[in-house]
C-alpha positions in Angstrom: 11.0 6.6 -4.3 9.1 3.3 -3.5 12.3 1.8 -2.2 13.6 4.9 -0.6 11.0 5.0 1.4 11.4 1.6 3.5 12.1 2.7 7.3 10.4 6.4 7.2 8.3 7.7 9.9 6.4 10.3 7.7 3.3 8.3 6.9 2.6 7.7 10.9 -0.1 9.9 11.8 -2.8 11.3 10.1 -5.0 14.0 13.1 -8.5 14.8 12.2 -11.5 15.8 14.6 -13.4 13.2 15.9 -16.9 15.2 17.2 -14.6 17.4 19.6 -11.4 15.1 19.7 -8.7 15.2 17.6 -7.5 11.7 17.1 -4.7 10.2 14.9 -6.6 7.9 12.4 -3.9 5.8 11.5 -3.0 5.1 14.7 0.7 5.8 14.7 1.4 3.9 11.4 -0.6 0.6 12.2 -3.0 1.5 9.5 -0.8 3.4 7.3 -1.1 0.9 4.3 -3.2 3.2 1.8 -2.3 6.6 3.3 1.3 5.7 2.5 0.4 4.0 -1.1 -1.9 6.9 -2.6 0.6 9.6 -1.1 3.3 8.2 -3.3 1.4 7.6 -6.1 0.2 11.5 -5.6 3.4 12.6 -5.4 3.7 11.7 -8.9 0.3 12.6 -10.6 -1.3 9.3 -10.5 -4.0 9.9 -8.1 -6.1 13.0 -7.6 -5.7 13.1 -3.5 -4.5 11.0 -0.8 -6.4 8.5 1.0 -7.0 6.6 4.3 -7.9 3.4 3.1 -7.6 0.3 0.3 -11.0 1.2 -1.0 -10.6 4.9 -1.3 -7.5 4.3 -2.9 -9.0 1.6 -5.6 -11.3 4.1 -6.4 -9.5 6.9 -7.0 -7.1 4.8 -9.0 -9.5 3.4 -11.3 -10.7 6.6 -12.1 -7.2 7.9 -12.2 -6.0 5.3 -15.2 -5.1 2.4 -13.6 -6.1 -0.8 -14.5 -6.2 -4.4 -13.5 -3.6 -6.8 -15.1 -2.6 -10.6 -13.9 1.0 -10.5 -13.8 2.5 -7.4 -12.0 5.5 -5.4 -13.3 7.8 -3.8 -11.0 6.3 -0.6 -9.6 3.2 -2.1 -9.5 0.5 -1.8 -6.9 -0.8 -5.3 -5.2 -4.0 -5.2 -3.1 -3.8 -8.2 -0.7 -6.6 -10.1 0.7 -8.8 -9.1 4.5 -6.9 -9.6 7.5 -8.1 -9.6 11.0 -6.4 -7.1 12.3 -4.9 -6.8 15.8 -7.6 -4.4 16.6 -10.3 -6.8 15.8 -11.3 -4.9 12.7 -10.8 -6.8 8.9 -8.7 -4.7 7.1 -7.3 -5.3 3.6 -3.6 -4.3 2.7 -2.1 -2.0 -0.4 1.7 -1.7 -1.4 3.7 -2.0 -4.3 5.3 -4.8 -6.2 9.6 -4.5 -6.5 10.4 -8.4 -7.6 9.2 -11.6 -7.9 9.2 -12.3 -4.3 9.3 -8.8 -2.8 7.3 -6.4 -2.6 6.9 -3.0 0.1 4.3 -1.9 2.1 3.2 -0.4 5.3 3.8 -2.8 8.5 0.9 -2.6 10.9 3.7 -4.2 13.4 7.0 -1.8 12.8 4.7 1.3 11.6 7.0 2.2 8.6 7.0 0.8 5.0 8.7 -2.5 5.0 10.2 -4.4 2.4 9.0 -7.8 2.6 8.2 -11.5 0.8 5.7 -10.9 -1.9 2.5 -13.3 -0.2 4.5 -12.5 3.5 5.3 -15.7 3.6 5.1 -19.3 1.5 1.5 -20.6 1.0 1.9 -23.3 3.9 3.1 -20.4 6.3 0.0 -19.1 8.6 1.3 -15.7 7.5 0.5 -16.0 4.0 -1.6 -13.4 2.2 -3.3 -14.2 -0.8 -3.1 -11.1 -3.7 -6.6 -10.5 -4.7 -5.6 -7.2 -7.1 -2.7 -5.7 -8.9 -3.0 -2.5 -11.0 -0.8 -1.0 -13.5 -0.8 2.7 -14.9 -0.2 3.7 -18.9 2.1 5.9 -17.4 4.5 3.9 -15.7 6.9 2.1 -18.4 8.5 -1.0 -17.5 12.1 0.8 -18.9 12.1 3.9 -16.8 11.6 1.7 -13.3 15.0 1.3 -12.2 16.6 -1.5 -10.1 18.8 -1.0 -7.6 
């Protein structure tokens, strides 16, 4: 499902009421990261609701089963470091790891889950982004996550 999901438009917009104003809190996909990360991961049992952000989602994991490991299995879910992001806010970022140098997650640029270089780019790049978590679930078994 993970990598199925590169390029789809669903996780765009999320409308609530603001006081009297509906807005869209993920702002078109630019902040889509978690939103799209805990829907998967509730489409499959291993959450108890989605969420609209890193720390909501981290919570609900950890009460959910998942734990913290070093070294991340494919499947996996990688929390990266705080950005600035274009908005001015500091935002950390959530997806999931696919190989040693790939991993997907929610572009704040193209608004869609992207499949891209595991730290976004090598440590000397100004893009790199440092992994601060990865999590693993009992459930998920390193034989029954198929490659392409």
């Amino acid at each position: 499902m993970v990598e199925n999901s590169v390029g789809t438009r669903i996780f765009q917009n999320f409308y609530a009421y603001i006081g009297k104003r509906k807005q869209d809190i993920v702002k078109g996909g630019q902040f889509s990261c978690a939103f799209y990360v805990s829907s998967v991961l509730y489409n499959f049992s291993l959450l108890k609701q989605p969420h609209l952000t890193v720390k909501n989602t981290v919570q609900d994991m950890l009460r959910s089963g998942w734990y913290q490991m070093n070294k991340p299995k494919k499947g996996a879910v990688i929390v990266w470091e705080k950005r600035l992001s274009p908005s001015g806010d500091i935002h950390e970022h959530i997806g999931f790891y696919i190989s040693s140098k790939q991993a997907i997650s929610n572009s704040s640029k193209k608004r869609v889950p992207v499949r891209h270089h595991l730290t976004f780019a090598p440590k000397t790049s100004r893009s790199y982004r440092k992994i601060t978590s990865i999590f693993w679930h009992p459930k998920l078994k390193q034989n029954s996550v198929r490659s392409k």
